[in-house]
C-alpha positions in Angstrom: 78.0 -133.0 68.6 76.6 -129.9 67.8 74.2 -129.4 65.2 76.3 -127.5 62.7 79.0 -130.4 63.1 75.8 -132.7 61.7 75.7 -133.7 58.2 72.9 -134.8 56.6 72.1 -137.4 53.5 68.7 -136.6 52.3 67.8 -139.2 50.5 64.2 -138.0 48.2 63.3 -137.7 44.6 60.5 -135.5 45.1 61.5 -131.6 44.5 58.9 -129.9 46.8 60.1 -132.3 49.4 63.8 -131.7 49.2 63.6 -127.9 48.9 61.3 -127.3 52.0 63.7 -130.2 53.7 66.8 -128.6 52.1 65.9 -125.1 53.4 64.9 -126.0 57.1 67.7 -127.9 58.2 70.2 -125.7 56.8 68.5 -123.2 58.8 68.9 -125.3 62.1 72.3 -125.4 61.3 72.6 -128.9 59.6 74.8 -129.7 56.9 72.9 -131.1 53.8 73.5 -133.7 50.9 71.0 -135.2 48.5 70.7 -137.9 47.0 67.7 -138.4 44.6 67.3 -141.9 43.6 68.5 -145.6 45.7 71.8 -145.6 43.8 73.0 -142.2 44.0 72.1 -142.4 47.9 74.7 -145.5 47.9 77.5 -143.3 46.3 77.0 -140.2 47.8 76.7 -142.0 51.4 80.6 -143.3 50.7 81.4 -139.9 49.5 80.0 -137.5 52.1 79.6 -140.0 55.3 77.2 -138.5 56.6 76.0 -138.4 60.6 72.4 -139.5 59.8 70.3 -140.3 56.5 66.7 -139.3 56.0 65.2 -141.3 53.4 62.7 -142.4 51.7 61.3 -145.6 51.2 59.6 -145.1 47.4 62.8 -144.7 45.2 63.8 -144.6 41.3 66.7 -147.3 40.6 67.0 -148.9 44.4 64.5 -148.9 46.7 64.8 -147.4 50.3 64.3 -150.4 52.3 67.5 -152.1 50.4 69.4 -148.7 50.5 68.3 -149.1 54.8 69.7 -152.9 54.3 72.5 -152.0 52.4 73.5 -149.2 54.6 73.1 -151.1 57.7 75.3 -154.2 56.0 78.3 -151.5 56.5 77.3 -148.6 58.8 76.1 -148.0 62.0 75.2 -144.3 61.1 71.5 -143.4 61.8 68.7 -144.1 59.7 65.5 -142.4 59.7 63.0 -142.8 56.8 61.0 -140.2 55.6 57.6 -141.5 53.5 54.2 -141.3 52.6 53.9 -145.2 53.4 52.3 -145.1 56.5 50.4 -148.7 57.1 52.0 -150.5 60.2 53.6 -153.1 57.9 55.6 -150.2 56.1 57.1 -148.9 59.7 57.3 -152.5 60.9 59.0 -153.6 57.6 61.3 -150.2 57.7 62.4 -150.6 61.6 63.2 -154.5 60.9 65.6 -153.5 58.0 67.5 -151.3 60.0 66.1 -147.9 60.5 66.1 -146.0 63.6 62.7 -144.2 63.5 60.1 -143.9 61.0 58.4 -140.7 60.2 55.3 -140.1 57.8 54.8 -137.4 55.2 53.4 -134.8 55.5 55.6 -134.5 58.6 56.3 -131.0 60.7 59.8 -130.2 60.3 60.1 -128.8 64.3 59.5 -132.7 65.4 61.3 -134.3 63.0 64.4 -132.3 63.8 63.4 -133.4 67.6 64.1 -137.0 66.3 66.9 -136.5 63.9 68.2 -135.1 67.7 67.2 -138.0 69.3 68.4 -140.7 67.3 72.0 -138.7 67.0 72.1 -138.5 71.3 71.6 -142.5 70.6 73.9 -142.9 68.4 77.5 -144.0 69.1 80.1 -141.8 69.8 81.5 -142.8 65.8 78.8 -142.7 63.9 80.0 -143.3 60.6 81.9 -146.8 62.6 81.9 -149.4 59.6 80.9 -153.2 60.4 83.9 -155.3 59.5 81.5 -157.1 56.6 83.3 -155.7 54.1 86.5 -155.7 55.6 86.8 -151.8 54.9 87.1 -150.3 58.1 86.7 -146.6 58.8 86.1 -144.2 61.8 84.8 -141.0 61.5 86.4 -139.9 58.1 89.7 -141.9 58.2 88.4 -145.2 55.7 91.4 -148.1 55.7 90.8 -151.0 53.3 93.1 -153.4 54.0 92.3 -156.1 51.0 93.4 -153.2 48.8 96.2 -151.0 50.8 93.4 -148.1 50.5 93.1 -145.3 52.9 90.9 -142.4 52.4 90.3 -139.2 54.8 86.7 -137.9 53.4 86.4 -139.7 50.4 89.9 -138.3 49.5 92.6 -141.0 48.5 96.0 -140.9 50.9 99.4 -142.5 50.6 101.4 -144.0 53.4 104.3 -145.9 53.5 103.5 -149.5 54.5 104.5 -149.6 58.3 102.2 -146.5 59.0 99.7 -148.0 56.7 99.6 -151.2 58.9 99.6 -149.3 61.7 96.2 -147.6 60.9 94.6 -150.8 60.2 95.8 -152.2 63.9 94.5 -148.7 65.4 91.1 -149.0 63.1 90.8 -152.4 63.2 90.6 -152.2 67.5 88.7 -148.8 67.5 87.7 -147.7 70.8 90.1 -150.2 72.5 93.1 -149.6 74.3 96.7 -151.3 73.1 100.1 -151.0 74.8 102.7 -149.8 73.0 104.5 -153.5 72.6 100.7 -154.7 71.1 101.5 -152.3 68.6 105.1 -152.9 67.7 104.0 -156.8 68.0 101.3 -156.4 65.8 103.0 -154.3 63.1 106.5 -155.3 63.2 106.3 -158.4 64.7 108.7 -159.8 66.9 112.3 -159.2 67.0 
């Protein structure tokens, strides 16, 4: 994935930090969203899906550690967190959540785009793969909720008729694996 494929949830209530943040990885090509408080960062992560979230761990309204634990509940996107708290229990704390590398502030932008790099080489090949905790199942920007006959493509709301509908929800539902053709037709139209 190349870099200006990558977007980006920044996820900071402090200005200074997400203008010079802002401006330097739209520079490296990134793609940017922000999110400037725990519950927005919630929202705007099911709106954009992004391919990695920077955040911070000092929030208004949610804190980052349960935006990390909420995120990870669903997602298997990469999570990098972005704060002044540097004392080992913070990292220690932030990793065992869920995050994927911990960086302190003041931070140098060149290595923390090294890492935002790193973690995305790491990651899987669909990085915005949902866990089936929520029974909303998703890859890349194709979201099925089955519970609810939902399907969005980037947030976006799309209607099928049922049989294509159920078909999705087989093909999402065994992502990465293969399934004959009569899997399929048994699955979705059962047998004859």
């Amino acid at each position: 994935m190349s870099t200006s494929e990558v977007t980006v949830l920044i996820v900071e209530d402090e200005d200074s930090f997400v203008d010079a943040l802002t401006v330097g990885l739209k520079r490296e090509g990134f793609r940017v969203h922000v999110a400037r408080d725990g519950a927005e960062a919630l929202d705007e992560f099911d709106a954009v899906r992004p391919d990695l979230v920077l955040l911070d761990v000092m929030l208004p309204k949610v804190s980052g550690i349960d935006v990390c634990r909420a995120l990870r509940s669903k997602s298997k996107v990469p999570i990098i967190m972005v704060t002044a708290k540097g004392a080992e229990i913070d990292t220690v704390v932030g990793l065992e959540v869920g995050a994927d590398d911990y960086v302190t502030k003041p931070y140098r932008l060149r290595e923390l785009v090294a890492r935002m790099r790193a973690v995305l080489r790491r990651a899987p090949d669909e990085t915005s793969l949902l866990v089936h905790g929520d029974e909303v199942l998703a890859v890349g920007d194709v979201a099925v909720d089955p519970e609810r006959h939902e399907v969005t493509i980037r947030g976006e709301p799309v209607n099928l008729p049922l049989k294509e509908f159920e078909l999705l929800t087989v093909l999402l539902d065994n992502a990465g694996r293969v399934l004959t053709r009569d899997v399929l037709i048994d699955r979705v139209w059962g047998h004859d």
